[in-house]
PAZAPA-4460 file (N, C-alpha, C; in steps of 0.05 Angstrom, whole numbers, plus 32768, in hexadecimal, padded with zeros to 4 digits):
% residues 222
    n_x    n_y    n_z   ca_x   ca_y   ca_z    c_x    c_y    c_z   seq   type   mol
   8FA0   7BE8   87E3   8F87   7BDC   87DC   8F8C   7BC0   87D0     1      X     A
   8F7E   7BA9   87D9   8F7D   7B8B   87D3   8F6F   7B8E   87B3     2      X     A
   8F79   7B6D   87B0   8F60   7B68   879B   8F66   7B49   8799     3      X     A
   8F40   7B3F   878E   8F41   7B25   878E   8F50   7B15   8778     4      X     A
   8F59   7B01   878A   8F69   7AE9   8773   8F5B   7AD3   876F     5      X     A
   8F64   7AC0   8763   8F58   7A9C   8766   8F6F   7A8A   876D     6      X     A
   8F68   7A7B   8783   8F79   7A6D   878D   8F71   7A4F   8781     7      X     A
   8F86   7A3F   877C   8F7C   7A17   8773   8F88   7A0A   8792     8      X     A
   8F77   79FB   8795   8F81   79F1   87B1   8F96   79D0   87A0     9      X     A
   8F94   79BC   87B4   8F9C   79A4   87AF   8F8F   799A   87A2    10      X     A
   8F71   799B   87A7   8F60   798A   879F   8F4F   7994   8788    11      X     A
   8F5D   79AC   8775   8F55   79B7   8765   8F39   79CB   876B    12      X     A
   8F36   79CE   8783   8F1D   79E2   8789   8F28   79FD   8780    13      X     A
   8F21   7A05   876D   8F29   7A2B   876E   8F14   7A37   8789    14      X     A
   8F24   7A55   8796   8F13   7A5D   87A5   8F1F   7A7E   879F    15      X     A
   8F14   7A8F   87AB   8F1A   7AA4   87A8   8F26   7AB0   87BF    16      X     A
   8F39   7AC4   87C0   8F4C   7ACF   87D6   8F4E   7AEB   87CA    17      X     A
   8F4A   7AFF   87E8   8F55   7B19   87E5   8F74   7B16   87EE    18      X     A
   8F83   7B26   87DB   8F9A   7B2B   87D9   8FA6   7B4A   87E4    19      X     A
   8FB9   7B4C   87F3   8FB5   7B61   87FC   8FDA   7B67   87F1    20      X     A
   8FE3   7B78   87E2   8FFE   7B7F   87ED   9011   7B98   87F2    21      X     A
   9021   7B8C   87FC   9036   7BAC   8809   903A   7BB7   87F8    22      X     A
   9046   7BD6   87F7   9054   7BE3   87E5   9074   7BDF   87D1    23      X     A
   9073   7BD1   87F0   909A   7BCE   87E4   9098   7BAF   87ED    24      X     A
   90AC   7B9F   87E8   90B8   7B8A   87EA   90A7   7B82   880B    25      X     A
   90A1   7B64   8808   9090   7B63   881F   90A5   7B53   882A    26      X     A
   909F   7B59   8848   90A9   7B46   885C   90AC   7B30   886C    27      X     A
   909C   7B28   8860   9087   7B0B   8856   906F   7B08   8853    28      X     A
   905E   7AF7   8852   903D   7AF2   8856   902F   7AEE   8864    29      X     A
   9014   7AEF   8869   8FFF   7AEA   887A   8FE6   7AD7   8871    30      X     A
   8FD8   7AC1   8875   8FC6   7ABE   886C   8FB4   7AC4   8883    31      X     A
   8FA2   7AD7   8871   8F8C   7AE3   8891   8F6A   7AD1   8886    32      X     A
   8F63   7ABF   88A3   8F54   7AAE   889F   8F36   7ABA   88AC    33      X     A
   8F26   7AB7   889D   8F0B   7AC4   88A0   8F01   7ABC   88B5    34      X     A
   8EE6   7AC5   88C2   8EDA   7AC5   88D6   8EC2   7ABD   88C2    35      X     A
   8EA4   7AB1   88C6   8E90   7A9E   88CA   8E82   7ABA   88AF    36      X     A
   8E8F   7AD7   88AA   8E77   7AE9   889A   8E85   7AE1   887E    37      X     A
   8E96   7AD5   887D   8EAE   7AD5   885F   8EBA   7AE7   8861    38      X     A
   8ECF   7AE5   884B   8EE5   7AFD   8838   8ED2   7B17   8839    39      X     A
   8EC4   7B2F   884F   8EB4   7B3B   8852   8EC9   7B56   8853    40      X     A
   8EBD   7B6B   8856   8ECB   7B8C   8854   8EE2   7B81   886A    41      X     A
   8ED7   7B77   8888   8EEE   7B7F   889C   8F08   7B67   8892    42      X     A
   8F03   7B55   8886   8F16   7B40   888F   8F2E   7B52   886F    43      X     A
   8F1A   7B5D   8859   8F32   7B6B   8846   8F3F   7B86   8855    44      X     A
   8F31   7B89   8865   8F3E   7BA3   886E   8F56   7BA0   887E    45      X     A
   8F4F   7B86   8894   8F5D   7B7C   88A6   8F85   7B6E   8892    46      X     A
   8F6F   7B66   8878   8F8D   7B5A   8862   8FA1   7B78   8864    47      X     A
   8F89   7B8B   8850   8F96   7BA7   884C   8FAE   7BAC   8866    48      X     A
   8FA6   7BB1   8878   8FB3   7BB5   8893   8FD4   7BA7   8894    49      X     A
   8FC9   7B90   8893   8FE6   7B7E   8899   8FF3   7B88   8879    50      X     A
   8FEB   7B8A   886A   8FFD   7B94   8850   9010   7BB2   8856    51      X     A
   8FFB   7BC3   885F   9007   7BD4   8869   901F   7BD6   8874    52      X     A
   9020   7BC2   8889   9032   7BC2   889B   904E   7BAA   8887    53      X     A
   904A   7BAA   8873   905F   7BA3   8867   9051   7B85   8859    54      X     A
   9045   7B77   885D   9043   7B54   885F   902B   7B52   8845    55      X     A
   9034   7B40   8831   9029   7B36   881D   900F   7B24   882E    56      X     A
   8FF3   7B28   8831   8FD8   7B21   8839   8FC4   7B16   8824    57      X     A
   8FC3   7AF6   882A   8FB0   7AEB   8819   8F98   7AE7   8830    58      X     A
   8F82   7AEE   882B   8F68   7AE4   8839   8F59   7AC9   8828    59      X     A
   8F5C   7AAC   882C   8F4E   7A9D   8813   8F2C   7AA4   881D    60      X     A
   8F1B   7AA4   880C   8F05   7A98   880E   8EFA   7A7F   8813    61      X     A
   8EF7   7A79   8832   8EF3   7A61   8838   8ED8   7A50   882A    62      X     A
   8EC1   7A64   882E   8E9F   7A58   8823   8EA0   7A54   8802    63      X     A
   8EB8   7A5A   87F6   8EAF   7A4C   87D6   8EAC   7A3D   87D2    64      X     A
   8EAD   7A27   87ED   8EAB   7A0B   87E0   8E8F   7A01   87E1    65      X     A
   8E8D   7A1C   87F4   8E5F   7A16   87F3   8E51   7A23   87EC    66      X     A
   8E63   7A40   87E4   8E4B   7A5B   87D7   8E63   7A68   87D9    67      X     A
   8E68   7A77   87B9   8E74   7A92   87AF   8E72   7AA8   87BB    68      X     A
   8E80   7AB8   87BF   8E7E   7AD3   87C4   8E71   7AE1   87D6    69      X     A
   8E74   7ACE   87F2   8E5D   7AD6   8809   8E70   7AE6   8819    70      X     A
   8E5A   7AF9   881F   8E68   7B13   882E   8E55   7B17   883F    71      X     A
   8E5A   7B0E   885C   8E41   7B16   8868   8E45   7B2E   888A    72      X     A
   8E36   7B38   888F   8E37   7B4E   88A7   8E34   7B3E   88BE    73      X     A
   8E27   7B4E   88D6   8E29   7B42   88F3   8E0B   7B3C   88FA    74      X     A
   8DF8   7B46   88EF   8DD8   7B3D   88F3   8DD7   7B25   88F8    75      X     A
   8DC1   7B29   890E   8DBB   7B03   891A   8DB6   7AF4   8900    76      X     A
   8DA4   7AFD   88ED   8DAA   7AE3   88D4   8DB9   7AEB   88C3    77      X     A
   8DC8   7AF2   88C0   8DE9   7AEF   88B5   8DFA   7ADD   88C8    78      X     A
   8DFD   7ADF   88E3   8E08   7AD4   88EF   8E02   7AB3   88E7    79      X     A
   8DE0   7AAF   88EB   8DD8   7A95   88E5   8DE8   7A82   88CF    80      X     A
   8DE3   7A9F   88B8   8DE5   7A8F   88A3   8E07   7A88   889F    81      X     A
   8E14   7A99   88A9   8E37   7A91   88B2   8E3A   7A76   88C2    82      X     A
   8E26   7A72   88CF   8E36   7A58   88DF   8E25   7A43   88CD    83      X     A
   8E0F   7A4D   88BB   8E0F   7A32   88A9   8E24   7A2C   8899    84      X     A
   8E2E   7A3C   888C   8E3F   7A41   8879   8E57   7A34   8887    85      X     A
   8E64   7A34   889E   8E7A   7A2C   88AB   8E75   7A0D   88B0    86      X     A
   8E58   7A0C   88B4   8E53   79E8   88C1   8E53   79DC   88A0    87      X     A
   8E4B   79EA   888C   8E50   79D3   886D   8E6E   79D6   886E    88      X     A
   8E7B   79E9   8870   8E96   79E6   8860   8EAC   79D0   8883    89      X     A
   8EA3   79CF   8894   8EB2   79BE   88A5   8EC8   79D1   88AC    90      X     A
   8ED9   79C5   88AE   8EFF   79CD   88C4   8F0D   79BA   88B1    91      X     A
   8F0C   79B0   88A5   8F20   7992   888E   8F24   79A8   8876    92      X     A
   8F0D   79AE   885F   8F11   79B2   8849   8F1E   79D7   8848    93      X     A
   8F1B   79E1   885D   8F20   79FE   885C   8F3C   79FB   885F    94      X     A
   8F50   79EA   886E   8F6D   79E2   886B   8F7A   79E1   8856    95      X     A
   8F63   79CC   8847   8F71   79CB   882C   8F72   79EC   8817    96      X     A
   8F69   79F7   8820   8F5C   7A13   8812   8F78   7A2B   8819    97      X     A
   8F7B   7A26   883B   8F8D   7A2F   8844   8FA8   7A2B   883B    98      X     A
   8FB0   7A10   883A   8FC5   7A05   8830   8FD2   7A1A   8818    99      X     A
   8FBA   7A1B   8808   8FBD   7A27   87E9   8FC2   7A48   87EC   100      X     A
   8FB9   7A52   8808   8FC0   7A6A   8804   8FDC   7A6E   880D   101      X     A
   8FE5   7A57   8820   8FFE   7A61   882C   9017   7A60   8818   102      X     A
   900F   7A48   880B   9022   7A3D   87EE   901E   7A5D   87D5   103      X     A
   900C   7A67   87CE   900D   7A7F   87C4   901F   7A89   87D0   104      X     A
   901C   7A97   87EB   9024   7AA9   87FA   903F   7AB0   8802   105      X     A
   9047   7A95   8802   906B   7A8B   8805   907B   7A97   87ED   106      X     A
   9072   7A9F   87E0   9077   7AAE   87C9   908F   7AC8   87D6   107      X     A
   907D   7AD4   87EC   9087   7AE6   87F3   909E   7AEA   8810   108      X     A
   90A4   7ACD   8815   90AC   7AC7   8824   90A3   7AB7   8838   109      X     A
   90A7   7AB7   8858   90A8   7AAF   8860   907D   7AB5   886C   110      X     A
   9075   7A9F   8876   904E   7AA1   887F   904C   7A98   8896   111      X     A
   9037   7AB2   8899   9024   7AAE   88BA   9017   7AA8   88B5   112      X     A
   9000   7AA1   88C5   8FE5   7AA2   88C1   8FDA   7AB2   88D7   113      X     A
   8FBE   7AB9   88D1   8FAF   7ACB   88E2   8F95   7ACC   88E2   114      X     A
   8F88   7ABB   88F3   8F67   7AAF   88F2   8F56   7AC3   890A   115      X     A
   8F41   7AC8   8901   8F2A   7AD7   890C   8F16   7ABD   8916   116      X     A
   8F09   7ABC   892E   8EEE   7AAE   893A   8EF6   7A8E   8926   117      X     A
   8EEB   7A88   891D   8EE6   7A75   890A   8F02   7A6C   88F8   118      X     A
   8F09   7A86   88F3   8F28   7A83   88EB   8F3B   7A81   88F9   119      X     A
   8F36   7A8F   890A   8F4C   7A88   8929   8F51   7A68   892F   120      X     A
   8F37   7A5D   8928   8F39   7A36   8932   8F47   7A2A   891B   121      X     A
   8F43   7A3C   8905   8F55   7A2F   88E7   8F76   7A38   88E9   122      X     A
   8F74   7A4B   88F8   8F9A   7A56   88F4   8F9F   7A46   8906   123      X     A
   8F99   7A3D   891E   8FA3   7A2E   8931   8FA2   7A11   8922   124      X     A
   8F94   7A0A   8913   8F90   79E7   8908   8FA4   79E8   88F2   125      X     A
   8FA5   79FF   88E6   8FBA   7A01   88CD   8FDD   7A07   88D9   126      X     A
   8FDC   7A0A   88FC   8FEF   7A0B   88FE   8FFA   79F0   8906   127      X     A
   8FEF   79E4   8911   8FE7   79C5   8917   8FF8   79B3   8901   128      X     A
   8FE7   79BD   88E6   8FE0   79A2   88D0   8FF4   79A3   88BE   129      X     A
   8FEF   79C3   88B7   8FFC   79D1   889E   9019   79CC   889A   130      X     A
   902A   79CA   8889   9040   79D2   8883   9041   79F7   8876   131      X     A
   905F   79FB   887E   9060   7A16   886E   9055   7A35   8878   132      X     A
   9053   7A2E   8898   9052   7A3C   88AC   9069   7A47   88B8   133      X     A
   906B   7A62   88C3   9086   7A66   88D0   9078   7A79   88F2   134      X     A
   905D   7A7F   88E9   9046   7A88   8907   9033   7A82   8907   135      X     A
   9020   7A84   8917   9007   7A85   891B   8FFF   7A98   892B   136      X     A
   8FE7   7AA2   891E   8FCF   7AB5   893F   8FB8   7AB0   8937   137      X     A
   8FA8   7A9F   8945   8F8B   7A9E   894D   8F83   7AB6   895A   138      X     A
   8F6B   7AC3   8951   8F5F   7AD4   8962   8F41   7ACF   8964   139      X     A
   8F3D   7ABE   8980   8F20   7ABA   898E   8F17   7AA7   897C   140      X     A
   8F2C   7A93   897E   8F2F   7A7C   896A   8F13   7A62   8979   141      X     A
   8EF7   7A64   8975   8EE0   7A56   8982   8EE6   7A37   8978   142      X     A
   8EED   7A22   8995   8EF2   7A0B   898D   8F0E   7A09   8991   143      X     A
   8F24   7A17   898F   8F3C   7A14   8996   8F3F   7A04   89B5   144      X     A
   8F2F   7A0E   89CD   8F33   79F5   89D9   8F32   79E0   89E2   145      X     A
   8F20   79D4   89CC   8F0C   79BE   89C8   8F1C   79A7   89BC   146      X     A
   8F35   79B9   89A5   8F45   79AD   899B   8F5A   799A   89B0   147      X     A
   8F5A   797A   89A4   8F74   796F   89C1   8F87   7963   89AC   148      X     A
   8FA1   795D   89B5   8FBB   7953   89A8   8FC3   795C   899B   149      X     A
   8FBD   797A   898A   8FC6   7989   8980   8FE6   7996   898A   150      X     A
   8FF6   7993   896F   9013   79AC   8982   901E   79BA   895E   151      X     A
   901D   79D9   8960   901D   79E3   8950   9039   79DB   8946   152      X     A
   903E   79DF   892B   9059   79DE   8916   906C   79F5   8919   153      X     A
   905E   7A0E   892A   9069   7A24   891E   9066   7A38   8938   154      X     A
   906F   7A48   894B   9066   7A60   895B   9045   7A68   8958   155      X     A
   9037   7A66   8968   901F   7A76   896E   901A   7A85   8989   156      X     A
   900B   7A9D   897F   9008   7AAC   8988   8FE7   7AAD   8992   157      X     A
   8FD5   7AB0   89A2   8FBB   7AA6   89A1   8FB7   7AC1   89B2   158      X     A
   8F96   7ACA   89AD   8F8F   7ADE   89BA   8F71   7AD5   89C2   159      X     A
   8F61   7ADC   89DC   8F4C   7AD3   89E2   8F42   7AEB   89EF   160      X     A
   8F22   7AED   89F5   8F1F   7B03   8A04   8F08   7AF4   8A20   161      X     A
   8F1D   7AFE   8A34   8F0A   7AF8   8A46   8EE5   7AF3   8A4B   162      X     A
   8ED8   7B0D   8A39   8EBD   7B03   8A3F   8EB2   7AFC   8A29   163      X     A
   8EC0   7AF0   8A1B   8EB3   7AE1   8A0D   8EA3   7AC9   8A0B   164      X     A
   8E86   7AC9   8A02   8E6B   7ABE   8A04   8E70   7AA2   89FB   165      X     A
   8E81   7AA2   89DE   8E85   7A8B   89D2   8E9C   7A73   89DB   166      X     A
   8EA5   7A7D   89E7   8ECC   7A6E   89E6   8ECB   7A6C   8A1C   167      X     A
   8EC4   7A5F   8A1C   8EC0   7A66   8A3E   8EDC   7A64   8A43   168      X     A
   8EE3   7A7B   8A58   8F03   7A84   8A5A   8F0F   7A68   8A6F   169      X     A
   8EFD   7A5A   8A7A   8F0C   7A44   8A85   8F0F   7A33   8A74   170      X     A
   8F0C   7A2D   8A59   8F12   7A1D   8A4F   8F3B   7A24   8A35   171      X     A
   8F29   7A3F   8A32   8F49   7A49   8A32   8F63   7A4A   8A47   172      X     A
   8F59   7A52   8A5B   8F6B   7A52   8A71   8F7D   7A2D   8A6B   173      X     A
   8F63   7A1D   8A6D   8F6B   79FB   8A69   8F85   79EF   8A56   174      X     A
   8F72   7A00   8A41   8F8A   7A00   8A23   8FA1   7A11   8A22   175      X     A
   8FA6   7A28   8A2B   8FBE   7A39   8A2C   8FCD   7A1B   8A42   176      X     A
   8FC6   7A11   8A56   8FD8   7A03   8A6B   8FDA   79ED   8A59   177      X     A
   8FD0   79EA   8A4B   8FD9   79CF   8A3E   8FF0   79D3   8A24   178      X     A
   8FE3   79ED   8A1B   8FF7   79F9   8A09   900A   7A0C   8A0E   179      X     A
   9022   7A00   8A21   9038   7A1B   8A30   9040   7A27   8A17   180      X     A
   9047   7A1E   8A03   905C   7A23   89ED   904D   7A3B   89DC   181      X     A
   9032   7A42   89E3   901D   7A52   89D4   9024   7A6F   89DE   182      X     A
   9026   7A7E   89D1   9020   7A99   89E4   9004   7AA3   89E3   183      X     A
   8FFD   7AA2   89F4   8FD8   7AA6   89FE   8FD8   7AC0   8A06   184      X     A
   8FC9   7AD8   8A01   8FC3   7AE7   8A08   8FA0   7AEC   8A10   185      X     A
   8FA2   7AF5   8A2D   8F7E   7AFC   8A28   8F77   7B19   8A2F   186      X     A
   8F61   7B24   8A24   8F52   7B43   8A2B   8F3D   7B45   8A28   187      X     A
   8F3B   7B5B   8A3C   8F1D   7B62   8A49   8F09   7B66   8A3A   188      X     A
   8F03   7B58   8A20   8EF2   7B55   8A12   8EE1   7B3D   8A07   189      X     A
   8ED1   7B46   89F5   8EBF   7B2E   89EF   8EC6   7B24   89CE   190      X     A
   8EB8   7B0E   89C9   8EBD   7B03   89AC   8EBD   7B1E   899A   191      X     A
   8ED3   7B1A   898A   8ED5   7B2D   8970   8EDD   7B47   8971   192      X     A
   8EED   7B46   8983   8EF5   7B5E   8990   8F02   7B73   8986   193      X     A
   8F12   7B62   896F   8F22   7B66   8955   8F12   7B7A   8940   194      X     A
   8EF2   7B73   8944   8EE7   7B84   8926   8ED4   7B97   892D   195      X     A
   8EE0   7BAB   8923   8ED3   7BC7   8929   8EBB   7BCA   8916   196      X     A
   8EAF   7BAC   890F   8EA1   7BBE   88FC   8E82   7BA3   8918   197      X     A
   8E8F   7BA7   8928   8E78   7B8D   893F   8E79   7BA1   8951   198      X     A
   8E5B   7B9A   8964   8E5C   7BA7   897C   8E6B   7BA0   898F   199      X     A
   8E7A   7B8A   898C   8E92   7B7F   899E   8EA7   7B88   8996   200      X     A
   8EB1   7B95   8991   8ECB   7BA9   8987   8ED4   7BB4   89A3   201      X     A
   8EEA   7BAF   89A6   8EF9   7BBE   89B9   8F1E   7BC6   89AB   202      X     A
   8F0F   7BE3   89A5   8F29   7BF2   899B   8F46   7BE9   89A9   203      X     A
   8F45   7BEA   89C5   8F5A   7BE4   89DD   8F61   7BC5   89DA   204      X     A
   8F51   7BB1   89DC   8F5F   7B9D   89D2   8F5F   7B9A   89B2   205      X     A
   8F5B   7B9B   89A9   8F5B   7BA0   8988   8F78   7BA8   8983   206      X     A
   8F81   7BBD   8995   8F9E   7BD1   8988   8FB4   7BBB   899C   207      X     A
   8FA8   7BB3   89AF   8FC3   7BAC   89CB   8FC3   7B86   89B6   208      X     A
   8FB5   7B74   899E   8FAF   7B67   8997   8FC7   7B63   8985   209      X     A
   8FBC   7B80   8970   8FC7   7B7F   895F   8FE8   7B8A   8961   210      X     A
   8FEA   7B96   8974   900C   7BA6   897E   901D   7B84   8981   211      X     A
   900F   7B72   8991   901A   7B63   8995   9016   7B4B   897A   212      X     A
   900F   7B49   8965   9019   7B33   8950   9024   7B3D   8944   213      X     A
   902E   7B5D   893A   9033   7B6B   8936   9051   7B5E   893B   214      X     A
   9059   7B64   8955   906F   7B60   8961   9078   7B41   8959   215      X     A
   9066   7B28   8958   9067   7B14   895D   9069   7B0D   893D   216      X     A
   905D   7B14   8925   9068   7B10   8910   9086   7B1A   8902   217      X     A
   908C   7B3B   890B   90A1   7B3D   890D   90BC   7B28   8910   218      X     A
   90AD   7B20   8924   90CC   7B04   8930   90C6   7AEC   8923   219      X     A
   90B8   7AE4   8917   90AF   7AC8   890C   90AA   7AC9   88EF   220      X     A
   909F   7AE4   88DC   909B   7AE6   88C4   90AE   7AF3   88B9   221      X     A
   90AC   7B0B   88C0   90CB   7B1F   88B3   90BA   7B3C   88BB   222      X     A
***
């Protein structure tokens, strides 16, 4: 079981982060980057998880810098009020936020990162920008191919799901060819495929997702 910390960024913003850790000696870290509802049940559960599996898991709270302690579900106005929440805080200031968790996190060794929808576009930009990376995995990272001149610091790993509504698969197809050095995976699913707690949940890619960063942090984190 996690529990919340306070993180100080660069620019002196405190923000809040669930902390998640192993039992024994971790095998390095993870910073697991939220999706558009916040630091919500799935994304601590999702920390819990990777702790499990051995890895010291910081989730920062990206929205502190526009509203405390927002925890929000999948309802059309929850959804709304998530992509307001995402359009004040931008893609710039959540880096700096990130930055601060990976610098925590290094604590424990060697750091991945691991972004959901919204977070998926931040693990991929933090693999980009960041120092103090040793992986990346975007998952259904919206805007990732939109991104140009980008070339990550560090191994990524990227997962996409074919029917997905938000992200059009020719535009990934575009960006995986532009990015050989990526490992791109896609499945027969739709946005969010990852959270069982959405009607877009697909157990099958969810497990064949997670088997494989699984594998892929292994070789790059510890």
């Amino acid at each position: 079981m996690g529990r919340w910390i306070e993180l100080r960024a660069d620019d002196e913003h405190r923000l809040g982060a669930w902390l998640a850790e192993p039992a024994g000696t971790p095998r390095g870290a993870l910073v697991v980057v939220q999706e558009i509802f916040g630091v919500n049940g799935h994304i601590r559960a999702v920390s819990d998880g990777w702790a499990a599996d051995g890895y010291l898991a910081v989730a920062p709270a990206l929205f502190d810098r526009v509203e405390r302690g927002v925890e929000l579900g999948y309802t059309p106005p929850e959804i709304e009020r998530g992509f307001g929440l995402k359009t004040a805080c931008g893609n710039e200031a959540p880096l700096v936020d990130i930055a601060a968790a990976i610098e925590y996190a290094s604590a424990a060794g060697r750091v991945g990162i691991v972004g959901f929808c919204w977070g998926g576009l931040l693990a991929w930009l933090a693999a980009c920008k960041l120092v103090g990376l040793a992986a990346g995995v975007p998952y259904y990272g919206g805007g990732i191919p939109q991104q140009k001149g980008l070339a990550p610091h560090c191994p990524v790993l990227a997962h996409f799901g074919e029917r997905d509504d938000h992200i059009p698969l020719d535009s990934v197809r575009a960006w995986a060819a532009q990015n050989p050095a990526v490992d791109v995976h896609l499945y027969a699913a739709g946005h969010g495929f990852n959270c069982n707690q959405r009607g877009s949940y697909d157990a099958a890619a969810a497990a064949l997702a997670r088997e494989r960063t699984l594998a892929f942090l292994r070789r790059h984190v510890g």
